[in-house]
KEVOKOL-571954 format. One line per field, with one value per residue: x, z, y of N, C-alpha, C in turn. Coordinates in nm, 3 decimals. Layout:
<recs>
n.c1	[X_...];
n.c3	[Z_...];
n.c2	[Y_...];
ca.c1	[X_...];
ca.c3	[Z_...];
ca.c2	[Y_...];
c.c1	[X_...];
c.c3	[Z_...];
c.c2	[Y_...];
</recs>
This chain:
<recs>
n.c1	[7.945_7.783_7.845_7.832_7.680_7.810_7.729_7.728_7.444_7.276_7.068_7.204_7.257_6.990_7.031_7.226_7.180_6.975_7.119_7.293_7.091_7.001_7.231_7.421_7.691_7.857_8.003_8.046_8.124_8.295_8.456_8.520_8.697_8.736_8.533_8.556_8.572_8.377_8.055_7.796_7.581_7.466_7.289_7.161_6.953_6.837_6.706_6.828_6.775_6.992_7.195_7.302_7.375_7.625_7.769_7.835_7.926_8.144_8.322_8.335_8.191_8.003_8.102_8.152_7.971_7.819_7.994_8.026_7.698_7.708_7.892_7.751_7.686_7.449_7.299_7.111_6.886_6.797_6.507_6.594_6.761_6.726_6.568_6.772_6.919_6.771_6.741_6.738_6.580_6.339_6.389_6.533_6.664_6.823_7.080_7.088_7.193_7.185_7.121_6.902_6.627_6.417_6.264_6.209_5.936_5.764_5.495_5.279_5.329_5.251_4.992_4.771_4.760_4.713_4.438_4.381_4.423_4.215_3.968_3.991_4.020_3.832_3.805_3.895_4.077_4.304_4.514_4.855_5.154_5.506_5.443_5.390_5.408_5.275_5.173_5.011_5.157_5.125_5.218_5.344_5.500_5.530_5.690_5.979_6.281_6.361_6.126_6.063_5.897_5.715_5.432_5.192_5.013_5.162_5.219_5.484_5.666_5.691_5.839_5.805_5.874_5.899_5.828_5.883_5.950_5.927_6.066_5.992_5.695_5.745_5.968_5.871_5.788_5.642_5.391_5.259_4.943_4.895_4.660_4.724_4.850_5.195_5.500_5.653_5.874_6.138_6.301_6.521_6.723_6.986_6.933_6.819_6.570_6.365_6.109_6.022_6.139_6.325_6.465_6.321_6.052_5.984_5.935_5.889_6.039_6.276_6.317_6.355_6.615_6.747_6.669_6.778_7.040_7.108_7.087_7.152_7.451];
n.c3	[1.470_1.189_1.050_0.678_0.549_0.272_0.036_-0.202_-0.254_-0.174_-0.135_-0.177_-0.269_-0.186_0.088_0.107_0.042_0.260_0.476_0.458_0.393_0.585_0.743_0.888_0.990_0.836_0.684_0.400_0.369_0.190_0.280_0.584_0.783_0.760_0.889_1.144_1.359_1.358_1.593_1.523_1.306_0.987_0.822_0.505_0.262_-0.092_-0.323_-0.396_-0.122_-0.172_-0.292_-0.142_0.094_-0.029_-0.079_0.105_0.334_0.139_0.190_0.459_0.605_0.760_0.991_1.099_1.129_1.310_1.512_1.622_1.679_1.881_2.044_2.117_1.989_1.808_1.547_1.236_1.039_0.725_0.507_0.278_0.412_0.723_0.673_0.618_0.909_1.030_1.045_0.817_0.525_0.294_-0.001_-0.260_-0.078_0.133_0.412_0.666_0.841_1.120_1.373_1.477_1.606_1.354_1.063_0.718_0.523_0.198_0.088_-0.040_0.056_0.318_0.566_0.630_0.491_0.185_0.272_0.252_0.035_-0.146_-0.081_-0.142_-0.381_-0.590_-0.573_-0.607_-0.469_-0.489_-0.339_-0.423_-0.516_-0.501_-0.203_-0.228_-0.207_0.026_0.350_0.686_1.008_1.299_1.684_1.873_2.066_2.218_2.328_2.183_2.112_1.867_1.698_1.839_1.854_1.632_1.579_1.604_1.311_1.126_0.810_0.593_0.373_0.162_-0.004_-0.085_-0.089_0.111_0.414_0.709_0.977_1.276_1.545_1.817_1.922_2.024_1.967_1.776_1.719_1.509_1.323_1.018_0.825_0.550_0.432_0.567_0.916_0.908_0.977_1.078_1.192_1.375_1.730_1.911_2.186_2.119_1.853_1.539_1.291_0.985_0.798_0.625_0.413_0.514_0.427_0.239_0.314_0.355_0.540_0.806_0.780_0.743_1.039_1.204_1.119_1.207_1.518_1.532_1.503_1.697_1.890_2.272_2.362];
n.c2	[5.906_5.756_5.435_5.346_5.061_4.919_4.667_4.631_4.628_4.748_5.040_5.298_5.523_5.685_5.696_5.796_6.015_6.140_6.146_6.357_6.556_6.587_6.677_6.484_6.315_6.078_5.784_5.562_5.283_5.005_4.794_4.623_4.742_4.989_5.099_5.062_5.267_5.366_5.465_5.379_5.157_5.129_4.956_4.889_4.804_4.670_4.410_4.122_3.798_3.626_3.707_3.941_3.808_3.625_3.825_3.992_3.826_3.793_3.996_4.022_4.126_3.984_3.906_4.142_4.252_4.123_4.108_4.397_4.415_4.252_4.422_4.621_4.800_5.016_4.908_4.946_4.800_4.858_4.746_4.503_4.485_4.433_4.196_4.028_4.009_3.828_3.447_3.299_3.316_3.264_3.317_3.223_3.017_3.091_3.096_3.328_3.657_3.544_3.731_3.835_3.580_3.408_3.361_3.481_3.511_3.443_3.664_3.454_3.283_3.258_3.160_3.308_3.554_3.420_3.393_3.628_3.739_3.598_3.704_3.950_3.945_3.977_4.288_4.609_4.694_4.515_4.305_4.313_4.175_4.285_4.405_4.760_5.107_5.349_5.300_5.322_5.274_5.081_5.135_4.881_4.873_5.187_5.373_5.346_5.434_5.483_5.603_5.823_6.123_6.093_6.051_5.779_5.550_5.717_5.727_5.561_5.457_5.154_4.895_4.564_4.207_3.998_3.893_3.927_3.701_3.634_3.485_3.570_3.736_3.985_4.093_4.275_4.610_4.782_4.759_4.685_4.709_4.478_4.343_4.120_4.115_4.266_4.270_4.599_4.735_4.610_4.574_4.491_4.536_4.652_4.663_4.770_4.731_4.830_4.777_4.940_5.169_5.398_5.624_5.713_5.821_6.081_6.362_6.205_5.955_6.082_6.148_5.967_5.856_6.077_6.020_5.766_5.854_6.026_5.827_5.691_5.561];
ca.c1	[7.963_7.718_7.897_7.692_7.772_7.807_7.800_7.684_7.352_7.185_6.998_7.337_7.250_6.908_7.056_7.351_7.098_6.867_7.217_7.288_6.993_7.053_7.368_7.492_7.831_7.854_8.083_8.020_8.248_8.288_8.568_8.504_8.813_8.675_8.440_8.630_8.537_8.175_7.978_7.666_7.603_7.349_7.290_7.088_6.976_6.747_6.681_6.793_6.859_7.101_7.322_7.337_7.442_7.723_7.853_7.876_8.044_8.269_8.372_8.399_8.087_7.891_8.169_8.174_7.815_7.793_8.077_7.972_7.659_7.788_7.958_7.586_7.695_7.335_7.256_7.000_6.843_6.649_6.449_6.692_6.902_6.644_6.560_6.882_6.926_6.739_6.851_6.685_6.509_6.296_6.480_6.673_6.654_6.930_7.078_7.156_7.292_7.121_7.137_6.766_6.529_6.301_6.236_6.160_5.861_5.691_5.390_5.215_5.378_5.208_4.859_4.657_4.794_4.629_4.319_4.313_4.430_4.095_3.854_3.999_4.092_3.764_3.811_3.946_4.195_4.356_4.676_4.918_5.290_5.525_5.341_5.473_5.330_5.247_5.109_5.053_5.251_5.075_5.332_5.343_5.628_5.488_5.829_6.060_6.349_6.368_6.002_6.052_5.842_5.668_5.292_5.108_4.958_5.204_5.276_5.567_5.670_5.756_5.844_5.882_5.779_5.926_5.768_5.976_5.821_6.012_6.036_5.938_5.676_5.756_6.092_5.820_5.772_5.553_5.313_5.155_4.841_4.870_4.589_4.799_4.956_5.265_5.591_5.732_6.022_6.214_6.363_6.580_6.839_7.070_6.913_6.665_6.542_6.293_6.094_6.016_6.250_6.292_6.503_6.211_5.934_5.965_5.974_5.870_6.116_6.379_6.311_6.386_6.726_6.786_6.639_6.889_7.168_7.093_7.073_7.252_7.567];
ca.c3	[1.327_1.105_0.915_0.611_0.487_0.129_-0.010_-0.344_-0.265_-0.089_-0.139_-0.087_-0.284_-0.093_0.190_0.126_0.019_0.333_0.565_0.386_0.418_0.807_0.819_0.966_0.994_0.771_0.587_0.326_0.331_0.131_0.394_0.781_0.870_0.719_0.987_1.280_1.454_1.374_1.666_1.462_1.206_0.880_0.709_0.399_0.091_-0.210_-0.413_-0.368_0.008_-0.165_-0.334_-0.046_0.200_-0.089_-0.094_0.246_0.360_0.103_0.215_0.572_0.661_0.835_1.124_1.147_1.214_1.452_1.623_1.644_1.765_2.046_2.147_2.246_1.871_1.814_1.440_1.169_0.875_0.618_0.421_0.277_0.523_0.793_0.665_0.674_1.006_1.092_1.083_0.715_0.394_0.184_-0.106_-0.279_0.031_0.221_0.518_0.679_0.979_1.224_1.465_1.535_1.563_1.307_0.917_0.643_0.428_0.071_0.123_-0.047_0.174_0.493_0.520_0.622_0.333_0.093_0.260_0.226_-0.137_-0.171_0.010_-0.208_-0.560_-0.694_-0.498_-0.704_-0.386_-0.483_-0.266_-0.523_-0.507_-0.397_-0.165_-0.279_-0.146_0.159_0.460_0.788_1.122_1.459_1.762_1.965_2.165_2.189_2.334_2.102_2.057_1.655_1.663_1.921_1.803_1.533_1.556_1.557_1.160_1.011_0.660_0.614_0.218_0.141_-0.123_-0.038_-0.140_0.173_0.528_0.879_1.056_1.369_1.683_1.956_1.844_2.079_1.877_1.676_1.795_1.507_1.256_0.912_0.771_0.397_0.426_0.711_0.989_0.847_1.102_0.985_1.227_1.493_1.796_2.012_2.259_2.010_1.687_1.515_1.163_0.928_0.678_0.524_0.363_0.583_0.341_0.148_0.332_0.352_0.680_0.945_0.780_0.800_1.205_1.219_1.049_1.312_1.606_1.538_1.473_1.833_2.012_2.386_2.343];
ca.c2	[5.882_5.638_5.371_5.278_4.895_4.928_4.567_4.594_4.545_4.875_5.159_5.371_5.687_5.764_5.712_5.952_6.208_6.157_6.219_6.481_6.656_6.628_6.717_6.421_6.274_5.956_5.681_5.478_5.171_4.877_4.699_4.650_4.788_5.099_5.172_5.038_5.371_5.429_5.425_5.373_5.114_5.146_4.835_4.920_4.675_4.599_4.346_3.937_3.790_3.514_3.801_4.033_3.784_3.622_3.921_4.011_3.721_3.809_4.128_4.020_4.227_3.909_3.902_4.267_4.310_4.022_4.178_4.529_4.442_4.175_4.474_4.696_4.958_5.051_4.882_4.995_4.701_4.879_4.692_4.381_4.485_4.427_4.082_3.955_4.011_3.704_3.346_3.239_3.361_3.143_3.435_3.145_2.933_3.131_3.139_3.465_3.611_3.519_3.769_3.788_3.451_3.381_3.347_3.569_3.404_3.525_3.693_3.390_3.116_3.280_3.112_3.393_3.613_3.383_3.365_3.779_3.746_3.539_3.756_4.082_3.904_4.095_4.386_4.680_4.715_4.395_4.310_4.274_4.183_4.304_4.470_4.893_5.229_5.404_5.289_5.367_5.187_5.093_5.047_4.769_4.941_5.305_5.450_5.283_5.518_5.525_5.639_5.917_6.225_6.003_6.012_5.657_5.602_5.796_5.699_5.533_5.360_5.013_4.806_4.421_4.078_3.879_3.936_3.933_3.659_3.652_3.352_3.626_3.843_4.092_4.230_4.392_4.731_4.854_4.660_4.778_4.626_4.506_4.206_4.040_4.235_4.298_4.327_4.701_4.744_4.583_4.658_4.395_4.578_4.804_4.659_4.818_4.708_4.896_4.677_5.030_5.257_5.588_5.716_5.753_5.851_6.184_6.418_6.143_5.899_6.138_6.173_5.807_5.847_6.121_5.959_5.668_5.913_6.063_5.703_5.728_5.477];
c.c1	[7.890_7.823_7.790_7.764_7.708_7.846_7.767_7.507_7.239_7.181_7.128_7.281_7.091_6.960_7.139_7.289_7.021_6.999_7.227_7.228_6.988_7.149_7.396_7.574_7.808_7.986_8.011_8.145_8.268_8.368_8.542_8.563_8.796_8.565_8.471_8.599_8.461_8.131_7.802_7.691_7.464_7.347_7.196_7.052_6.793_6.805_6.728_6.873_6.993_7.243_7.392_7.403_7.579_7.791_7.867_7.942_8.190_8.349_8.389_8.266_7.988_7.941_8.153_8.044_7.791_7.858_8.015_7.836_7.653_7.848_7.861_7.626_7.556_7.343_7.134_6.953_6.767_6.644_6.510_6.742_6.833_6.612_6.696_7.017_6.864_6.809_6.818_6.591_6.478_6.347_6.599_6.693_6.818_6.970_7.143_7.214_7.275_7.142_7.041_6.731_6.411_6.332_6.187_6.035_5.831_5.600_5.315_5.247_5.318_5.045_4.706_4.668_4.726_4.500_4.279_4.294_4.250_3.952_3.855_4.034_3.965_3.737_3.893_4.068_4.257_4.487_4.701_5.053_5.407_5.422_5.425_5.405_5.338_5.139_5.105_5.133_5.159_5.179_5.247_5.406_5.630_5.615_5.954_6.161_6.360_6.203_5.986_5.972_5.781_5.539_5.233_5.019_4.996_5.255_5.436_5.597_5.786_5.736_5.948_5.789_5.792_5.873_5.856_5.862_5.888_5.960_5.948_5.871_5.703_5.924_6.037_5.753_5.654_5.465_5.263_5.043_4.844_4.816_4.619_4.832_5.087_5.434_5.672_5.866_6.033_6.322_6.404_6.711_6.908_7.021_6.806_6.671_6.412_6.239_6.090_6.140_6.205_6.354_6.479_6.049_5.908_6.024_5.998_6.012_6.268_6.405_6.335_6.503_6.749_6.766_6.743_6.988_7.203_7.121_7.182_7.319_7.604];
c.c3	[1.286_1.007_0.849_0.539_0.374_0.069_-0.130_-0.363_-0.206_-0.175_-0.129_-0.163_-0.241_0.000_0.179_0.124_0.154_0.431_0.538_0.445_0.552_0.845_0.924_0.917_0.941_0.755_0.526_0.311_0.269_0.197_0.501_0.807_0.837_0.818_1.121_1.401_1.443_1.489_1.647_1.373_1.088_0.830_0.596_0.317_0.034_-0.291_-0.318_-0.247_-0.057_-0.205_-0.246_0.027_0.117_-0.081_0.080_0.349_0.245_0.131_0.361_0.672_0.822_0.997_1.172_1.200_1.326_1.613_1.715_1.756_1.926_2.165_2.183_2.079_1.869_1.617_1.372_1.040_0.831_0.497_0.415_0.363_0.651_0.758_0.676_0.791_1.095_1.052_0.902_0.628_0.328_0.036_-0.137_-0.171_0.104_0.329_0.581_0.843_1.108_1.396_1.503_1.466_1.484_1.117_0.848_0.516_0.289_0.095_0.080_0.000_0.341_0.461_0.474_0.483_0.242_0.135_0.217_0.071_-0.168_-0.148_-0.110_-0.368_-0.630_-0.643_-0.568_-0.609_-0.370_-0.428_-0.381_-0.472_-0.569_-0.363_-0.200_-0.292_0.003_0.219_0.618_0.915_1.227_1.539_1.897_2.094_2.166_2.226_2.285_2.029_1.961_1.651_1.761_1.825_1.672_1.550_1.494_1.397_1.069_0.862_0.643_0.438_0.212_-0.020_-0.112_-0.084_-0.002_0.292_0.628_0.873_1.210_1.511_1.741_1.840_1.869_2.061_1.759_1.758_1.722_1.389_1.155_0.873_0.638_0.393_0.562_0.828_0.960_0.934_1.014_1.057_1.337_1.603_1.958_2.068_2.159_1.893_1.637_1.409_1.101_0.806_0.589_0.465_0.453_0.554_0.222_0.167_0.409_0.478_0.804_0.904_0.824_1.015_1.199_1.220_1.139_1.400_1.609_1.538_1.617_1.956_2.121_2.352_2.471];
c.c2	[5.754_5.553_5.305_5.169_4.921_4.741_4.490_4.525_4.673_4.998_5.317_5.500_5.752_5.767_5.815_6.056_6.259_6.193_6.304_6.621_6.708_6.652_6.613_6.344_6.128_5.877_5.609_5.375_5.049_4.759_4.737_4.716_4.946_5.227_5.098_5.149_5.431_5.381_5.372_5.253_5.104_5.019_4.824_4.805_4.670_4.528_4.165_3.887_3.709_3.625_3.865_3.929_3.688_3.724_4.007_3.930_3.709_3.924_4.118_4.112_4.125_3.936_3.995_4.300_4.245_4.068_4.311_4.516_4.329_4.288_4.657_4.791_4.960_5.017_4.847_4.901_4.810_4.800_4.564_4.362_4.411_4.269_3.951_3.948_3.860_3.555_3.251_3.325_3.255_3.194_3.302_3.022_2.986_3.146_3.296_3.495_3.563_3.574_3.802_3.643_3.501_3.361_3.445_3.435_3.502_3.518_3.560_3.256_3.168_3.266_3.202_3.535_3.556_3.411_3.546_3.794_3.664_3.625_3.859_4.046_3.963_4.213_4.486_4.740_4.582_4.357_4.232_4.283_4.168_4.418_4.654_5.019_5.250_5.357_5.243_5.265_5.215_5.021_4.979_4.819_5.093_5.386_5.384_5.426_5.561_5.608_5.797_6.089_6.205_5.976_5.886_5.682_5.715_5.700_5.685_5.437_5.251_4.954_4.648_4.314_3.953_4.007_3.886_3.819_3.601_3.581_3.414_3.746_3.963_4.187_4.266_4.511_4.799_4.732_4.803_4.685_4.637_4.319_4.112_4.142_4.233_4.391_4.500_4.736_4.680_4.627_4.553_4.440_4.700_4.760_4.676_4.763_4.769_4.779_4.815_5.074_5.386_5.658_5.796_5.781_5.957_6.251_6.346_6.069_5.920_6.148_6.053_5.791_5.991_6.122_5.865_5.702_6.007_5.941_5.733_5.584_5.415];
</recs>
């Protein structure tokens, strides 16, 4: 069973639709104690790191995730969710949970980002942000469970303005190119994180969201 952390801050009705569609066993909970007996955990979110993690320390969610995965559950960031997994956001200047090392920056606080913005600013393919569309993933970590039956340069859709930028680079499993290399998911012991949305990128995304719903426990 997936518990999905509802904390006023996620993506919650794609995601319900993309379970759904798979016929797989869910919750949606707004209180920890709610999903006390998910063996799975979803952690979803859009929009501002300072809100999401106010409100998840108010709901008791921060402990519960920390817990959960202290104790090996196999847990999923997408997108927001995925960024505030690490230990800081320049989003407000927030701290978050810090259950991976590293920082989240804004695309134009990472050096080499500007210098691309410079190269392409009369380029009619102008990186503009947030960065928002489809494009493709190269893995770092070619047998990375979430990706299982997932063809390298598949198309994958994002919509973000802050970039992973993470201590060890090697809890990035896959990379996208938008001017920079561009961390797209992570993958440190049971915790995966998605910078994309794979509740929105169609067939492959969906295999992602039942690849993770398969994980051995």
């Amino acid at each position: 069973m997936i518990g999905v952390i509802d904390y006023k801050a996620g993506n919650i009705q794609s995601v319900r639709h993309a379970l759904d569609s798979l016929k797989i066993a869910y919750i949606v909970a707004e209180k920890p104690q709610e999903l006390q007996q998910a063996d799975r955990i979803m952690f979803p979110g859009v929009g501002n790191a300072a809100y999401a993690m106010a409100n998840v320390r108010k709901t008791g969610f921060d402990s519960f995730i920390k817990d959960k995965a202290a104790q090996g559950v196999p847990l999923l960031g997408i997108c927001l969710g995925s960024q505030i997994l690490f230990d800081y956001s320049e989003e407000d200047d927030t701290d978050c949970l810090g259950l991976l090392r590293g920082t989240i920056k804004h695309f134009t606080n990472i050096p080499s980002f500007k210098t691309a913005m410079q190269k392409t600013a009369t380029d009619k393919a102008d990186l503009k942000i947030p960065h928002m569309g489809w494009n493709d993933i190269t893995y770092t970590e070619p047998n990375c469970p979430l990706f299982e039956g997932i063809p390298e340069e598949t198309d994958m859709y994002f919509v973000h303005s802050y970039v992973i930028q993470p201590q060890d680079v090697s809890a990035v499993c896959a990379y996208t190119a938008y001017g920079i290399q561009v961390p797209a998911a992570i993958h440190v012991k049971n915790i995966y994180a998605c910078q994309f949305h794979p509740e929105k990128s169609g067939i492959r995304g969906l295999r992602i969201l039942r690849n993770f719903a398969e994980l051995k426990v």
